[in-house]
PQR file with spaces between the fields and no chain letter, atoms N, CA, C, O and H, PARSE charges and radii, in Angstrom:
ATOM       1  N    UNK     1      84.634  125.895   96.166 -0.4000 1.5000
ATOM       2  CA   UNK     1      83.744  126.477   97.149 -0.0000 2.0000
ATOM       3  C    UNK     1      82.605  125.530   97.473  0.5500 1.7000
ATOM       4  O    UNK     1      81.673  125.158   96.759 -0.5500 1.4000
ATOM       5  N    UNK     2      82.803  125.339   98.282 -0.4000 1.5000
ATOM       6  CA   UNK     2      81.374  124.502   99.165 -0.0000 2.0000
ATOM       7  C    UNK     2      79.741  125.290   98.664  0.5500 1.7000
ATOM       8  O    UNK     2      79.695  126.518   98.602 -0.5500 1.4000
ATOM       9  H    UNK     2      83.560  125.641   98.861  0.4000 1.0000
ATOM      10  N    UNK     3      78.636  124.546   98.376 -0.4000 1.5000
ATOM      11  CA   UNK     3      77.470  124.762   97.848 -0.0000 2.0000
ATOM      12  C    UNK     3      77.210  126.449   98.657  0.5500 1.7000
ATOM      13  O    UNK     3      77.057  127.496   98.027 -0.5500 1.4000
ATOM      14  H    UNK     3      78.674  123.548   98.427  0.4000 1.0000
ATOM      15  N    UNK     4      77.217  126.358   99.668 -0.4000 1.5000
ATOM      16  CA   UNK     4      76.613  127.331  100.466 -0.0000 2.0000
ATOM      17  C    UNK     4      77.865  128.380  101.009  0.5500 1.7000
ATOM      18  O    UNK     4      77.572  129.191  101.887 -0.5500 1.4000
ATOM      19  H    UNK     4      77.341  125.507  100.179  0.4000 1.0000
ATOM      20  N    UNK     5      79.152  128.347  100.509 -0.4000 1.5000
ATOM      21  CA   UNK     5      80.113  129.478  100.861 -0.0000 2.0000
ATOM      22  C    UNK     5      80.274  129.790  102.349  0.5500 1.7000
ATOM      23  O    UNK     5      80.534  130.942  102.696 -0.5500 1.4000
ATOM      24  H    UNK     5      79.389  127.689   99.795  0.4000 1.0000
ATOM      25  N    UNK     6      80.111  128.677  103.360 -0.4000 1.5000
ATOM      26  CA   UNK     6      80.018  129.197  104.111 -0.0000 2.0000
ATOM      27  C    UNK     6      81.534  128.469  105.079  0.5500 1.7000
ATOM      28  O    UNK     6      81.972  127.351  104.811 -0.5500 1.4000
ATOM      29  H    UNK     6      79.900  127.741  103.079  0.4000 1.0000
ATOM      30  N    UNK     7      81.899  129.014  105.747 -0.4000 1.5000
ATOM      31  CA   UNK     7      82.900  128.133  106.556 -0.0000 2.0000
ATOM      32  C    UNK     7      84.146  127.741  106.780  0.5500 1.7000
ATOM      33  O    UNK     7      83.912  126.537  106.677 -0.5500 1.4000
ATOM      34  H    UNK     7      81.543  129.923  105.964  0.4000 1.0000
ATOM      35  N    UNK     8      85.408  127.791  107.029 -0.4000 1.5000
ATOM      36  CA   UNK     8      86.546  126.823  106.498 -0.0000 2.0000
ATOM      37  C    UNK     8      86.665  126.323  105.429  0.5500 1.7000
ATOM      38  O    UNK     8      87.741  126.673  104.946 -0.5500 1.4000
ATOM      39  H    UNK     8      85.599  128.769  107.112  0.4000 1.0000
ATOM      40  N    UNK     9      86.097  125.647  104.760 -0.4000 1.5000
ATOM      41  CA   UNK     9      85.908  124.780  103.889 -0.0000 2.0000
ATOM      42  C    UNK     9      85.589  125.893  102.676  0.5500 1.7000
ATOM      43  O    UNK     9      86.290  125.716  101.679 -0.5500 1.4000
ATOM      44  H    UNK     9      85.223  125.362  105.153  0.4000 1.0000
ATOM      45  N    UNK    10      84.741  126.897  102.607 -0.4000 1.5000
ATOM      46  CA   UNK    10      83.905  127.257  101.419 -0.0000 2.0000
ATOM      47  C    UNK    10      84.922  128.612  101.498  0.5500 1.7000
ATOM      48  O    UNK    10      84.507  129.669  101.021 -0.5500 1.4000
ATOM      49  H    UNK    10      84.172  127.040  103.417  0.4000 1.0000
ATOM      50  N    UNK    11      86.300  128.545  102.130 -0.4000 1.5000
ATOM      51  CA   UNK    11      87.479  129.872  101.502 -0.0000 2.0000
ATOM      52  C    UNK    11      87.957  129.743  100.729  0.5500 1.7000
ATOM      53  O    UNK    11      87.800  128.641  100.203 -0.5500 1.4000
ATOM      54  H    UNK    11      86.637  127.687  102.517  0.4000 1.0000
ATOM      55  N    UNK    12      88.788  130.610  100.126 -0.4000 1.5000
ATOM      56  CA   UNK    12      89.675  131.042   99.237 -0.0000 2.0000
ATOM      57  C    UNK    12      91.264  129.542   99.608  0.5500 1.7000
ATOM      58  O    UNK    12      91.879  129.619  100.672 -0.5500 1.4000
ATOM      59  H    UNK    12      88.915  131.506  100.553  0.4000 1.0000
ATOM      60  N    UNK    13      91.497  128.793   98.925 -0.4000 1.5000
ATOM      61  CA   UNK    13      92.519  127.927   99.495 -0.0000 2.0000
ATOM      62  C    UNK    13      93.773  129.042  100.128  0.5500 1.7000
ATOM      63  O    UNK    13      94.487  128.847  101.112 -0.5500 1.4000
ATOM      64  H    UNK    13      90.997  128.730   98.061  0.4000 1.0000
ATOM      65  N    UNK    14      93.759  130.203   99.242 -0.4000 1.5000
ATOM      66  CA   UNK    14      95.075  130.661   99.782 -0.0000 2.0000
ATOM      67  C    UNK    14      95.031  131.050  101.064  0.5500 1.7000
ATOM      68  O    UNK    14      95.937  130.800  101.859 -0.5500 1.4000
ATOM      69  H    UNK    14      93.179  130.361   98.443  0.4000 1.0000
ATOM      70  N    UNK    15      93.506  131.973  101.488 -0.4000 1.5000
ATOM      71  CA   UNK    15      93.104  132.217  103.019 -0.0000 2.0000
ATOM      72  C    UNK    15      93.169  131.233  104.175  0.5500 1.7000
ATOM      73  O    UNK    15      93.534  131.251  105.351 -0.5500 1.4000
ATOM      74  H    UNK    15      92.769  132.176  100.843  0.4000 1.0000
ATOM      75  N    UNK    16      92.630  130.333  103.278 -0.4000 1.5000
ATOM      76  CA   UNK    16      92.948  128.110  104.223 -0.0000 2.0000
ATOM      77  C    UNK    16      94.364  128.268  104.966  0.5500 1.7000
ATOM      78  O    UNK    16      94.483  128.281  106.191 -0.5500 1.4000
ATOM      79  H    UNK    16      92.333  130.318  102.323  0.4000 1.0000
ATOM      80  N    UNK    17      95.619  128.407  103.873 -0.4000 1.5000
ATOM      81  CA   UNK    17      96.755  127.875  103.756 -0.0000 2.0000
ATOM      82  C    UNK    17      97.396  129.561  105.074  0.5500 1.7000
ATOM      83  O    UNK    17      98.370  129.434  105.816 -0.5500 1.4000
ATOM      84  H    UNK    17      95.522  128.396  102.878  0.4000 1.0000
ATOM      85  N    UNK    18      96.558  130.872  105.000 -0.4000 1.5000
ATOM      86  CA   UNK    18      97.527  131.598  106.053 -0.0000 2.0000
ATOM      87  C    UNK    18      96.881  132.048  107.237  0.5500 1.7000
ATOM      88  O    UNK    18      97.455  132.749  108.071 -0.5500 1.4000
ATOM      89  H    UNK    18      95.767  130.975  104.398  0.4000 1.0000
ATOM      90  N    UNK    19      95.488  131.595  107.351 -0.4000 1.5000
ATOM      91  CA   UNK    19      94.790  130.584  108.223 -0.0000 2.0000
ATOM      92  C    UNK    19      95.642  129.534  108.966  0.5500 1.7000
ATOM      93  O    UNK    19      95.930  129.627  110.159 -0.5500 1.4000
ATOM      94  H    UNK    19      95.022  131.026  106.673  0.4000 1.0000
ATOM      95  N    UNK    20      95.915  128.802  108.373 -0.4000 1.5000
ATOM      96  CA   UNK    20      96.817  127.324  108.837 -0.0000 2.0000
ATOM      97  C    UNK    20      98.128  127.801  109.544  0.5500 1.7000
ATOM      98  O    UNK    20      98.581  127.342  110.593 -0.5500 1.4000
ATOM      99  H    UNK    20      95.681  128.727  107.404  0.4000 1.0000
ATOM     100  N    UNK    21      98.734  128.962  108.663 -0.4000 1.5000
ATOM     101  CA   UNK    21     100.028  129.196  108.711 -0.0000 2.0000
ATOM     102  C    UNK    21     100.133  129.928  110.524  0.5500 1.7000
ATOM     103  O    UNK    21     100.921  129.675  111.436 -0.5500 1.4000
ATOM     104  H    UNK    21      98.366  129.335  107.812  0.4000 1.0000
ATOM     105  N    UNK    22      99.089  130.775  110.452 -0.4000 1.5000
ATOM     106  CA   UNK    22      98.868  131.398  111.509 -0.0000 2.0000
ATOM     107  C    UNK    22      98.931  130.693  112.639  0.5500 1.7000
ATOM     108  O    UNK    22      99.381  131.230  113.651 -0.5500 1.4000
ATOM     109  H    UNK    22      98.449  130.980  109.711  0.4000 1.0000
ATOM     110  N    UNK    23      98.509  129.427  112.655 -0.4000 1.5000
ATOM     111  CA   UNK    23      97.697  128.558  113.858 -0.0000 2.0000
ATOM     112  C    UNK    23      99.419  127.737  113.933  0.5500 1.7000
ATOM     113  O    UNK    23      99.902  127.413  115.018 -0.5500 1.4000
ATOM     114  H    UNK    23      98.143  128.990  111.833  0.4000 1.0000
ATOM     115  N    UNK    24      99.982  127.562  112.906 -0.4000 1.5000
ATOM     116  CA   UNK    24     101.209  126.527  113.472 -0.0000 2.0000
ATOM     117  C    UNK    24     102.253  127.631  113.938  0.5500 1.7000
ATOM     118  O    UNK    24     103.219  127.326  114.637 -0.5500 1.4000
ATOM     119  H    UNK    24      99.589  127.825  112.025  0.4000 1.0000
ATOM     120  N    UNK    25     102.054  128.682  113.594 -0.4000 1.5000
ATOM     121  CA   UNK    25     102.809  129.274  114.434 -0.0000 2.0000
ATOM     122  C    UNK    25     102.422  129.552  115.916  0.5500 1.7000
ATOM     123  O    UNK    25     103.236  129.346  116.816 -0.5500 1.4000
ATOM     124  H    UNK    25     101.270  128.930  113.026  0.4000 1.0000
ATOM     125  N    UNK    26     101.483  129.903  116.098 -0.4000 1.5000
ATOM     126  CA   UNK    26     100.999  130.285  117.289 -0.0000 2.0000
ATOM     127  C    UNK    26     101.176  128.759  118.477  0.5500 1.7000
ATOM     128  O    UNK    26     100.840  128.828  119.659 -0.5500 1.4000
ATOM     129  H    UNK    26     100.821  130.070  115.367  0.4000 1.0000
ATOM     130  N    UNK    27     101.489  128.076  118.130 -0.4000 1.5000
ATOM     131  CA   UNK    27     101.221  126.656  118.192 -0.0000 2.0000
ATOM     132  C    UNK    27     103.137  126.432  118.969  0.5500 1.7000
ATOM     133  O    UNK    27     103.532  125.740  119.907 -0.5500 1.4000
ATOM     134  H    UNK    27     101.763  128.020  117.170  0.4000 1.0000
ATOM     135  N    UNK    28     103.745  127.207  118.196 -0.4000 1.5000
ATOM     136  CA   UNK    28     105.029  126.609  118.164 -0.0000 2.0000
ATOM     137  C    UNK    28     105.621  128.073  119.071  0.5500 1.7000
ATOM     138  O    UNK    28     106.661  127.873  119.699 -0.5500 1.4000
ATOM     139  H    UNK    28     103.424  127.770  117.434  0.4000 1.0000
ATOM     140  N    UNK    29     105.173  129.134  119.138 -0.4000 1.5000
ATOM     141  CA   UNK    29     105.294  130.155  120.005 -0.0000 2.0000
ATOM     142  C    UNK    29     104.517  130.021  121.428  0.5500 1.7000
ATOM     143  O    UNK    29     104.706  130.875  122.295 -0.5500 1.4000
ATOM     144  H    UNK    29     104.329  129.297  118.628  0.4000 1.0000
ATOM     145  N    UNK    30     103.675  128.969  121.636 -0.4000 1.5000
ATOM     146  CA   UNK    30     103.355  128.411  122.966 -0.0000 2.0000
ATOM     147  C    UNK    30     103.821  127.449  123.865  0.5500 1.7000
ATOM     148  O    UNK    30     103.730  127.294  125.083 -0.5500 1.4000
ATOM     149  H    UNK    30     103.522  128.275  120.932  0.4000 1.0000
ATOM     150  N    UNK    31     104.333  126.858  122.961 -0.4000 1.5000
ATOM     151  CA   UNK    31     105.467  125.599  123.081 -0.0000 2.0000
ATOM     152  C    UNK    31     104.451  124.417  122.866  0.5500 1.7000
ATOM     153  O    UNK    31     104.797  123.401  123.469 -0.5500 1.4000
ATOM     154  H    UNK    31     104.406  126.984  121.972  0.4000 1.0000
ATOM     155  N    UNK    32     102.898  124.269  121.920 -0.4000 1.5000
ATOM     156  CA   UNK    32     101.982  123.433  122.384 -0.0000 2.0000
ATOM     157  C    UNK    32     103.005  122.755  121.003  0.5500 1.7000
ATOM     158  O    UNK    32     102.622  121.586  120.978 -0.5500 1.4000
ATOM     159  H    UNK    32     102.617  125.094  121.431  0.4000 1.0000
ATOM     160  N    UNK    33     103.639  122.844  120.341 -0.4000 1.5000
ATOM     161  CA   UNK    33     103.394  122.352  119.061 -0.0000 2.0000
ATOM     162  C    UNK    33     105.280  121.363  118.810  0.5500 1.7000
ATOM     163  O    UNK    33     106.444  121.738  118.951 -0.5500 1.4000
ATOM     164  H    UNK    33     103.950  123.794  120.361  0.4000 1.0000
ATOM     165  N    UNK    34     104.594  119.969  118.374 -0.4000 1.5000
ATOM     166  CA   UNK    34     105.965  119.262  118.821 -0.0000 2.0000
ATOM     167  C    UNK    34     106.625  118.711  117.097  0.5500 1.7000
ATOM     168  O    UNK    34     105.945  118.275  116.168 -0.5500 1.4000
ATOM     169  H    UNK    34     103.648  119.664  118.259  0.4000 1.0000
ATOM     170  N    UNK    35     107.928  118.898  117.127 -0.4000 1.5000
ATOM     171  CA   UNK    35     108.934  118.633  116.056 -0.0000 2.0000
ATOM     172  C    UNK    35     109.961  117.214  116.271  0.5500 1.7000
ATOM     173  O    UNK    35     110.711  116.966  117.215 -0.5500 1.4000
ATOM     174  H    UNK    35     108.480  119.253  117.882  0.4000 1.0000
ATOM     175  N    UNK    36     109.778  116.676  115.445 -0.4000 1.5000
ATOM     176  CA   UNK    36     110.422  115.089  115.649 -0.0000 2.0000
ATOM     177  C    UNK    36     111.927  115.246  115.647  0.5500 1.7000
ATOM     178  O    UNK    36     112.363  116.047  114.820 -0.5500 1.4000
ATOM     179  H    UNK    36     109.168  116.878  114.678  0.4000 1.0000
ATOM     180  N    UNK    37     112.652  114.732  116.291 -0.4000 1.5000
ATOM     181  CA   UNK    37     114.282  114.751  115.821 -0.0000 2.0000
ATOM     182  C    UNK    37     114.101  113.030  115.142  0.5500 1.7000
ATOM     183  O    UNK    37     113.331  112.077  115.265 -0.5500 1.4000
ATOM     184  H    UNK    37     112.299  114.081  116.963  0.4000 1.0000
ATOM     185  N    UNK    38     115.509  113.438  114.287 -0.4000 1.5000
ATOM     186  CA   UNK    38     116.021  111.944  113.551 -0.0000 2.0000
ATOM     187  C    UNK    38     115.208  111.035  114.204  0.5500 1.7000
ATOM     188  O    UNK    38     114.399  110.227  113.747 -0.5500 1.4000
ATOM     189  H    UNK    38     116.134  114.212  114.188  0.4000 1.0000
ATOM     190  N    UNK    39     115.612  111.338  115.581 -0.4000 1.5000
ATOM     191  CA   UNK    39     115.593  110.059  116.309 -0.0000 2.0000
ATOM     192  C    UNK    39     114.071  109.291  116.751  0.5500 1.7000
ATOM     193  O    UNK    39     113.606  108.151  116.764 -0.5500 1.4000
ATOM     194  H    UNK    39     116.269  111.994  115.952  0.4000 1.0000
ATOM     195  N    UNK    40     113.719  110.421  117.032 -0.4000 1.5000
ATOM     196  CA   UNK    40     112.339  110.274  117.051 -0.0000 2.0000
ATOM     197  C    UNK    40     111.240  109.563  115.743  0.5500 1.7000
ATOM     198  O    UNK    40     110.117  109.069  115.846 -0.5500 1.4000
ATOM     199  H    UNK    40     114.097  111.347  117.021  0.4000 1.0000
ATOM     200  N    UNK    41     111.882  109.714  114.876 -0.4000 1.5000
ATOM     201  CA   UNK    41     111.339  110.077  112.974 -0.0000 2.0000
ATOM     202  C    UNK    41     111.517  108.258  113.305  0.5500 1.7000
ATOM     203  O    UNK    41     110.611  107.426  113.352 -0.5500 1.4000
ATOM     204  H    UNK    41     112.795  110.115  114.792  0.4000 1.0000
ATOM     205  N    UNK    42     113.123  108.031  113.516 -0.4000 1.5000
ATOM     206  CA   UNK    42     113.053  106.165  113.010 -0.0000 2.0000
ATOM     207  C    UNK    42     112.687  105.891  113.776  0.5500 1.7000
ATOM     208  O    UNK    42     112.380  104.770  113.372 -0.5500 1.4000
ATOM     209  H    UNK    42     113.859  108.707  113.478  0.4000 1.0000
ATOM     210  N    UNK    43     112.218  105.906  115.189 -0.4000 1.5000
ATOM     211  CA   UNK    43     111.358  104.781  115.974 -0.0000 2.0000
ATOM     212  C    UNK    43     110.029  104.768  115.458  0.5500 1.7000
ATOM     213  O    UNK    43     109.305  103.772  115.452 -0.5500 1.4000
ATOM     214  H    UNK    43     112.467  106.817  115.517  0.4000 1.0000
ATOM     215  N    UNK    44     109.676  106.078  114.954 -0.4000 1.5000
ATOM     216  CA   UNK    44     107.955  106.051  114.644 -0.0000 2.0000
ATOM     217  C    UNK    44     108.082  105.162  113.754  0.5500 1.7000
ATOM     218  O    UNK    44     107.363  104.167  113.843 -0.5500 1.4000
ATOM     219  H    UNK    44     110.264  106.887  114.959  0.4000 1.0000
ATOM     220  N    UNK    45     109.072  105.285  112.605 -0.4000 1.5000
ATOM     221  CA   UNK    45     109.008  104.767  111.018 -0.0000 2.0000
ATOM     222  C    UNK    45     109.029  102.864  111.734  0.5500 1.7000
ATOM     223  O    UNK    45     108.220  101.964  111.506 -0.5500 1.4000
ATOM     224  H    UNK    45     109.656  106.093  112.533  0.4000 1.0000
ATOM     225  N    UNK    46     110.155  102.848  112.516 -0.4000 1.5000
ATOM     226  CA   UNK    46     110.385  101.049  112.791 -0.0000 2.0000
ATOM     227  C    UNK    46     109.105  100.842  113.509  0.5500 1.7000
ATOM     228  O    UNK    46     108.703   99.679  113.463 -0.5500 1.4000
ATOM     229  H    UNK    46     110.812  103.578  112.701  0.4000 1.0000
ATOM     230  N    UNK    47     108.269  101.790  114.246 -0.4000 1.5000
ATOM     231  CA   UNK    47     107.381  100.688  115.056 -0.0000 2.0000
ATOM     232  C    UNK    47     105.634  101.026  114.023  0.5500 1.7000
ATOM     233  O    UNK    47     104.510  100.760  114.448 -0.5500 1.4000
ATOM     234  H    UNK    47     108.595  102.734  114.284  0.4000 1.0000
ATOM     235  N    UNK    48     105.837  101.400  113.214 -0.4000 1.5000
ATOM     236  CA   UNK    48     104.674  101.451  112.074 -0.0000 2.0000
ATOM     237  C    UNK    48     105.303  100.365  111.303  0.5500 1.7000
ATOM     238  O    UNK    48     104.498   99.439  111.404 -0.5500 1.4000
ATOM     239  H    UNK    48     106.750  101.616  112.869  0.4000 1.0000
ATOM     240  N    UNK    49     106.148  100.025  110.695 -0.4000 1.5000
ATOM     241  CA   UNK    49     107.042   99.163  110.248 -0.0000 2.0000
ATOM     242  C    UNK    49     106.611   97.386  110.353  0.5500 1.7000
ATOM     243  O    UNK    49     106.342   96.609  109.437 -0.5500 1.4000
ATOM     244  H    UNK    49     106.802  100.777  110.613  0.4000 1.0000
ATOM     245  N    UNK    50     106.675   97.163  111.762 -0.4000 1.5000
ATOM     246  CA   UNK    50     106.863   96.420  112.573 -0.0000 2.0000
ATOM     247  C    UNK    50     104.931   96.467  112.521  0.5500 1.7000
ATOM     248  O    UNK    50     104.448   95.470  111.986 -0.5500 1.4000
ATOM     249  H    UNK    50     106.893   97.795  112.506  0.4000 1.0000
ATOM     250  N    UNK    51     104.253   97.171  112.860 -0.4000 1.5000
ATOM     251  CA   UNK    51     102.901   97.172  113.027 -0.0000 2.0000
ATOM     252  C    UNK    51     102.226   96.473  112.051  0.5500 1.7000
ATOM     253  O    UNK    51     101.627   95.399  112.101 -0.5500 1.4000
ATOM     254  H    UNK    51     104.647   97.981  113.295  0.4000 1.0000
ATOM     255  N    UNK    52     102.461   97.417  110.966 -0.4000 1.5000
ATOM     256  CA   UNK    52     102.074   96.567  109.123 -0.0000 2.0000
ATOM     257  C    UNK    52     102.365   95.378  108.934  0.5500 1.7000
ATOM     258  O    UNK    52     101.642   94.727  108.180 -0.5500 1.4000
ATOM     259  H    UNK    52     102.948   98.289  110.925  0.4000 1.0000
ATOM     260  N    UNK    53     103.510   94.755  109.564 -0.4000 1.5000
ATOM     261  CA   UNK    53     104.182   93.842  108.942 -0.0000 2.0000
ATOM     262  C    UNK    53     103.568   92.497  109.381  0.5500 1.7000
ATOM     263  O    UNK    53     103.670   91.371  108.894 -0.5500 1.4000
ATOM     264  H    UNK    53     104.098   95.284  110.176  0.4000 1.0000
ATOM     265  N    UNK    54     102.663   93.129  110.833 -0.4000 1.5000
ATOM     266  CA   UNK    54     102.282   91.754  111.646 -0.0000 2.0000
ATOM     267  C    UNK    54     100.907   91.037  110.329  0.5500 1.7000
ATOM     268  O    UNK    54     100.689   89.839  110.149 -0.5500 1.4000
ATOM     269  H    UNK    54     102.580   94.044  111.229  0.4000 1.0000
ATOM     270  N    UNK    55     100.404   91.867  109.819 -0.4000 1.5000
ATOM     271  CA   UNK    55      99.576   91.687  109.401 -0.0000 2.0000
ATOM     272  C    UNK    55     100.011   90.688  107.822  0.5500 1.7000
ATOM     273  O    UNK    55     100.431   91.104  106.742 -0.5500 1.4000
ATOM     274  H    UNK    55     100.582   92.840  109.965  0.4000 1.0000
ATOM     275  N    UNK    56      99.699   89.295  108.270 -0.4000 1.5000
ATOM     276  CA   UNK    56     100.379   88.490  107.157 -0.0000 2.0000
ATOM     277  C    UNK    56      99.702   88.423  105.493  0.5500 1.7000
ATOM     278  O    UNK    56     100.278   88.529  104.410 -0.5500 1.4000
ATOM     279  H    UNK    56      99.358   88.957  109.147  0.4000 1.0000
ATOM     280  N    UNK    57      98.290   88.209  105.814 -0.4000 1.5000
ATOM     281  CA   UNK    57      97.577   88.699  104.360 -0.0000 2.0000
ATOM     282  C    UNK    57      98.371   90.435  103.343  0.5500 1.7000
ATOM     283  O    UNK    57      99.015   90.497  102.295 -0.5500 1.4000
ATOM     284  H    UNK    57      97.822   88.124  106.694  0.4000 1.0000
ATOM     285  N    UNK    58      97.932   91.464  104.237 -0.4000 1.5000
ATOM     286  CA   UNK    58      98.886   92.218  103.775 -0.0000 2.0000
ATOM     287  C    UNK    58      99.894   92.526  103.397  0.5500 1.7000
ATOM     288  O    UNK    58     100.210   93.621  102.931 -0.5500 1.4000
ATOM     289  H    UNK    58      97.409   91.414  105.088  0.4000 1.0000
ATOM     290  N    UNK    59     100.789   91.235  103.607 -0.4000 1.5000
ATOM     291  CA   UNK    59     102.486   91.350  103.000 -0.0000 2.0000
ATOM     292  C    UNK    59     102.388   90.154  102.073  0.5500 1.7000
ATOM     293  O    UNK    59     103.277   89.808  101.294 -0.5500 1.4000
ATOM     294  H    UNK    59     100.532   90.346  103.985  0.4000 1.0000
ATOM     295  N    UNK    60     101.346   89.624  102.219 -0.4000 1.5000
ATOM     296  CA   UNK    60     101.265   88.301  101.202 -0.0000 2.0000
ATOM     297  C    UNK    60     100.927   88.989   99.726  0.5500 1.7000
ATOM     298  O    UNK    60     101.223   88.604   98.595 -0.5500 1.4000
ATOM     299  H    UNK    60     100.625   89.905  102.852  0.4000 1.0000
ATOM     300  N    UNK    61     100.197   90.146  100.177 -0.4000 1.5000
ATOM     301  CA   UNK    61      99.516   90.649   99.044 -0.0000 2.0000
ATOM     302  C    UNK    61     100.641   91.612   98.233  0.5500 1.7000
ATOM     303  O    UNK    61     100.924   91.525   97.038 -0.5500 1.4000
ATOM     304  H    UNK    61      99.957   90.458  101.096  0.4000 1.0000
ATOM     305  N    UNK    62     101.242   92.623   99.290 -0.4000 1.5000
ATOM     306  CA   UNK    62     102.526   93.209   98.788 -0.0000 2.0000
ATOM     307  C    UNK    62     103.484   92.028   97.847  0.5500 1.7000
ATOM     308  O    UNK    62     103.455   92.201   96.628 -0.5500 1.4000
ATOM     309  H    UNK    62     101.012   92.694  100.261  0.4000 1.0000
ATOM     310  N    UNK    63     104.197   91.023   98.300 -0.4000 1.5000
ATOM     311  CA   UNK    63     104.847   89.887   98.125 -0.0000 2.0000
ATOM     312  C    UNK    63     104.253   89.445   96.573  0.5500 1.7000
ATOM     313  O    UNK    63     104.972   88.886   95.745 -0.5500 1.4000
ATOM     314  H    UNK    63     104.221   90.882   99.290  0.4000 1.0000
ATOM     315  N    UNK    64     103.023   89.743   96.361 -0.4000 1.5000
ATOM     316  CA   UNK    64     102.842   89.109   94.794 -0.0000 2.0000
ATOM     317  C    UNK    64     102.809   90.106   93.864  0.5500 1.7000
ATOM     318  O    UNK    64     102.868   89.703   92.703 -0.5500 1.4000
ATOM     319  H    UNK    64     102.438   90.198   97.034  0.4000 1.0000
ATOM     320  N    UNK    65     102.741   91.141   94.002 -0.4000 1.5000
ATOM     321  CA   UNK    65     102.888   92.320   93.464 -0.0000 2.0000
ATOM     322  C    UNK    65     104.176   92.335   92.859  0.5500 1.7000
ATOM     323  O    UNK    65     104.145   92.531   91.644 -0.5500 1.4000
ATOM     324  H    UNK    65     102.693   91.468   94.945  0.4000 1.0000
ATOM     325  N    UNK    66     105.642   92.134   93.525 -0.4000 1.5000
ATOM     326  CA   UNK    66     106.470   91.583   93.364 -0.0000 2.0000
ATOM     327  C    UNK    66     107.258   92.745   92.946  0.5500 1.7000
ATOM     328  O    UNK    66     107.295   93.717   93.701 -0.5500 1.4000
ATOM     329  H    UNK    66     105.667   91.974   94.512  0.4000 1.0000
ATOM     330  N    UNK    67     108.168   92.772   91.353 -0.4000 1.5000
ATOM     331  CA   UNK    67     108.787   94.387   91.393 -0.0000 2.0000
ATOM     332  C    UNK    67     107.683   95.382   90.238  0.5500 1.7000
ATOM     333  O    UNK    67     108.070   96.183   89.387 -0.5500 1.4000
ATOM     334  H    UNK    67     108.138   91.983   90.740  0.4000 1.0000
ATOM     335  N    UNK    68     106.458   95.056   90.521 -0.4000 1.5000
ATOM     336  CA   UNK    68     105.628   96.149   89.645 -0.0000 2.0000
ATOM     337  C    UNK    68     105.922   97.303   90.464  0.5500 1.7000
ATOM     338  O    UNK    68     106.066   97.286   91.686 -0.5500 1.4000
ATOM     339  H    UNK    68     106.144   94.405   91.212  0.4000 1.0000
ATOM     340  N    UNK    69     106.031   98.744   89.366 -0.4000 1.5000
ATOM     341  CA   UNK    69     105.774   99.900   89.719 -0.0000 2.0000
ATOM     342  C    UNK    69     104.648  100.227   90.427  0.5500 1.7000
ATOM     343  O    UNK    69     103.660   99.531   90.193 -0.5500 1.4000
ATOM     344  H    UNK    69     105.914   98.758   88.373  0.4000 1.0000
ATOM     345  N    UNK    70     104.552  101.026   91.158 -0.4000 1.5000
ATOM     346  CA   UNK    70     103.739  101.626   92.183 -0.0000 2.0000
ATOM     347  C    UNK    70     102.919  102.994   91.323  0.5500 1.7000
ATOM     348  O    UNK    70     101.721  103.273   91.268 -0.5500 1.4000
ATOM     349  H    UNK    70     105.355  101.591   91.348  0.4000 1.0000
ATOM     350  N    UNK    71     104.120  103.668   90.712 -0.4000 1.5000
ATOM     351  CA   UNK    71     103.764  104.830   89.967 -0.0000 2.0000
ATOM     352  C    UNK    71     103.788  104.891   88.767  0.5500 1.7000
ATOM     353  O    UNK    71     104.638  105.538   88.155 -0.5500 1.4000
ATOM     354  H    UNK    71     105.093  103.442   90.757  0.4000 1.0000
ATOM     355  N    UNK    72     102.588  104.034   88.060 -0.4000 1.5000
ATOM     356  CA   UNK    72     102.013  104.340   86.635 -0.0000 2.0000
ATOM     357  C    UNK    72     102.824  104.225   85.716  0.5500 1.7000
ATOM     358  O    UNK    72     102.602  104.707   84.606 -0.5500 1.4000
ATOM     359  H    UNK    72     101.898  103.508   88.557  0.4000 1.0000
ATOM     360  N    UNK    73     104.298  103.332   86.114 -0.4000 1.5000
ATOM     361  CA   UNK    73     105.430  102.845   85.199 -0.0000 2.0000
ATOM     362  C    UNK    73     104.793  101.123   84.472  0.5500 1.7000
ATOM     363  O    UNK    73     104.999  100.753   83.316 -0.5500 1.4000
ATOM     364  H    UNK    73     104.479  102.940   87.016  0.4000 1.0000
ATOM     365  N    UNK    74     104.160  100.477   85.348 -0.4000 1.5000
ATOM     366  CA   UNK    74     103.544   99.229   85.378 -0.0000 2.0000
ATOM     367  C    UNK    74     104.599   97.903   85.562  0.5500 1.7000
ATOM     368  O    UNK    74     104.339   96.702   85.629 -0.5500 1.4000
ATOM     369  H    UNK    74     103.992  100.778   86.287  0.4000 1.0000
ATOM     370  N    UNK    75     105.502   98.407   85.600 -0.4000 1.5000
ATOM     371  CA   UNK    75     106.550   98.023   85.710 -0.0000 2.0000
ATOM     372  C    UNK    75     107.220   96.775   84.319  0.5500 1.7000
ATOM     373  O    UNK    75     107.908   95.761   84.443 -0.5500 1.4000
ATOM     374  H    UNK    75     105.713   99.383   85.545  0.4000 1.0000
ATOM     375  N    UNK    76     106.709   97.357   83.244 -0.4000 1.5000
ATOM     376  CA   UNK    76     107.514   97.115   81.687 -0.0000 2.0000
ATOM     377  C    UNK    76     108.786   97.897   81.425  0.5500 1.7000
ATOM     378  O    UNK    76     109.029   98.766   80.588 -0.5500 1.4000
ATOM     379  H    UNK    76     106.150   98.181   83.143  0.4000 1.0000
ATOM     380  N    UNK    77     109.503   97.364   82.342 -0.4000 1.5000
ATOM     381  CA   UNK    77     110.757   98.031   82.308 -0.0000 2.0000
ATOM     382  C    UNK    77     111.628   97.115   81.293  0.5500 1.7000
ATOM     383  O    UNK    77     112.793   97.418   81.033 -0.5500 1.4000
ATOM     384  H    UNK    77     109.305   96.658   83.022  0.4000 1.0000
């Protein structure tokens, strides 16, 4: 709860979550509210992909990292 209880923020998470639930429906019963096909999903994924990748420090940095775990394995395999 937020200091002062007041707002969005200072609810009950479960009230948040049918709050939320409410609004994506209403959303998708207006037709405002848009759903990716496959197809849609891999162009976003290839042209974020392609975006990151321009960036050469950033893959230099990925690149030395090398096969360490990501998730708290450390990669002492």
């Amino acid at each position: 709860m937020t200091p002062s209880g007041r707002g969005f923020a200072g609810m009950d998470p479960e009230r948040q979550r049918e709050i939320a639930r409410l609004g994506g429906r209403a959303a998708h019963a207006s037709g405002h509210a848009h759903e990716f096909s496959a197809e849609e999903a891999r162009q976003a994924g290839r042209k974020g992909g392609q975006r990151v990748s321009r960036d050469r420090a950033h893959m230099a940095k990925i690149g030395r990292r090398g096969g360490k775990a990501a998730h708290g394995r450390g990669g002492s395999r």
